[in-house]
N, C-alpha and C positions, 0 to 999 in steps of 0.2 A: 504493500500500500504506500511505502515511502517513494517509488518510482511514479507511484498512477498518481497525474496529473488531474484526473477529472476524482480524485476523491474526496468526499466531506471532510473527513478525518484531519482538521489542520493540526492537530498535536502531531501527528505522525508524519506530514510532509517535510523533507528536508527543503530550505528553499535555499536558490544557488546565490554565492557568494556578488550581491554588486556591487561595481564600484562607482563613483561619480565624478563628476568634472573636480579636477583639482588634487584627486588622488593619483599617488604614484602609477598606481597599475592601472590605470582609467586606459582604456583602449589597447591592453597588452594580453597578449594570453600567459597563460597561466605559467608561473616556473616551474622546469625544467619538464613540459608537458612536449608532445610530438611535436605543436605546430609553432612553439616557442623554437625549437633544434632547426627547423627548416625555413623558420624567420632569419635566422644566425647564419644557414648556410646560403639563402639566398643573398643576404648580403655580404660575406664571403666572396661570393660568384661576380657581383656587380661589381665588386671593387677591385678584382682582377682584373674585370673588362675594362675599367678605366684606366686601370694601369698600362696594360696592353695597348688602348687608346694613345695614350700619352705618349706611349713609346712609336707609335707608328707616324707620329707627327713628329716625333722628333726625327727622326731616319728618312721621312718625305720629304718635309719643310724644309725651306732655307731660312737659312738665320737673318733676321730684320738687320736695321743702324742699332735699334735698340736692344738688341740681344737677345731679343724673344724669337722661338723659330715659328710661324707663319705656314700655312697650308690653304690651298684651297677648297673649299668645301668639295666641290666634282672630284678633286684629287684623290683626297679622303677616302671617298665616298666609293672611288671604285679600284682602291688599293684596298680597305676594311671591309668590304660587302664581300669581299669571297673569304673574310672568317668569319664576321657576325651578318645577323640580317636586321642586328639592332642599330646598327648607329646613330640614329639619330637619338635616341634614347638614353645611349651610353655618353653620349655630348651633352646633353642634357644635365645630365648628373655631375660628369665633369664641370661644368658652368656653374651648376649648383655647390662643389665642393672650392671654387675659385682656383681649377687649375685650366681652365681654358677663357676664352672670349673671343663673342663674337655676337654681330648684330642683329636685331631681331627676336623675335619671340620661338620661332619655330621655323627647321630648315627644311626647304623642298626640292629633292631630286630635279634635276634640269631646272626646276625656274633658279636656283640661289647657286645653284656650280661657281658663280664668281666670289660670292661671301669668305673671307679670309679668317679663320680661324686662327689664335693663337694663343700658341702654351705658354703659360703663364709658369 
């Protein structure tokens, strides 16, 4: 009766632990649960593609006046599309972590091939 949802009996229901805005675990699963491990390994995974990232611009690009090496997006795009089919995602993240830049909200295959990305 402690699993059946539709019972009268509230002394005997367990009810699941909530959390609410402002607490630590608000919006996290549970510790050391499955989908806690494969939150950890997914971000694991993104962070080597970013790295990898980094490293394919730096080996593409030519180095700026300013020391920063410089790519352009088509470059990129069709040096890193025959290992991920992520890229523009994995740019993404990179931008978000302040190790790339470049202009715009969002890149687009053929219309932005000129867009100049660079490793920060």
């Amino acid at each position: 009766q402690r699993k059946n949802p539709f019972s009268n009996n509230t002394r005997l229901t367990s009810k699941p632990v909530q959390t609410h805005r402002g607490d630590p675990a608000y919006g996290r699963p549970p510790e050391g649960s499955q989908t806690e491990q494969r939150g950890k390994d997914a971000h694991s995974h993104v962070g080597k593609e970013v790295e990898e990232l980094c490293l394919i611009i730096r080996s593409t690009g030519e180095v700026g006046e300013d020391g920063h090496v410089s790519v352009t997006f088509g470059q990129l795009f069709e040096t890193y599309v025959t290992i991920s089919n992520k890229v523009v995602g994995i740019l993404l993240r990179a931008r978000k972590h302040g190790l790339v830049h470049f202009e715009g909200e969002m890149l687009w295959q053929g219309k932005d091939d000129d867009v100049i990305i660079t490793l920060l």
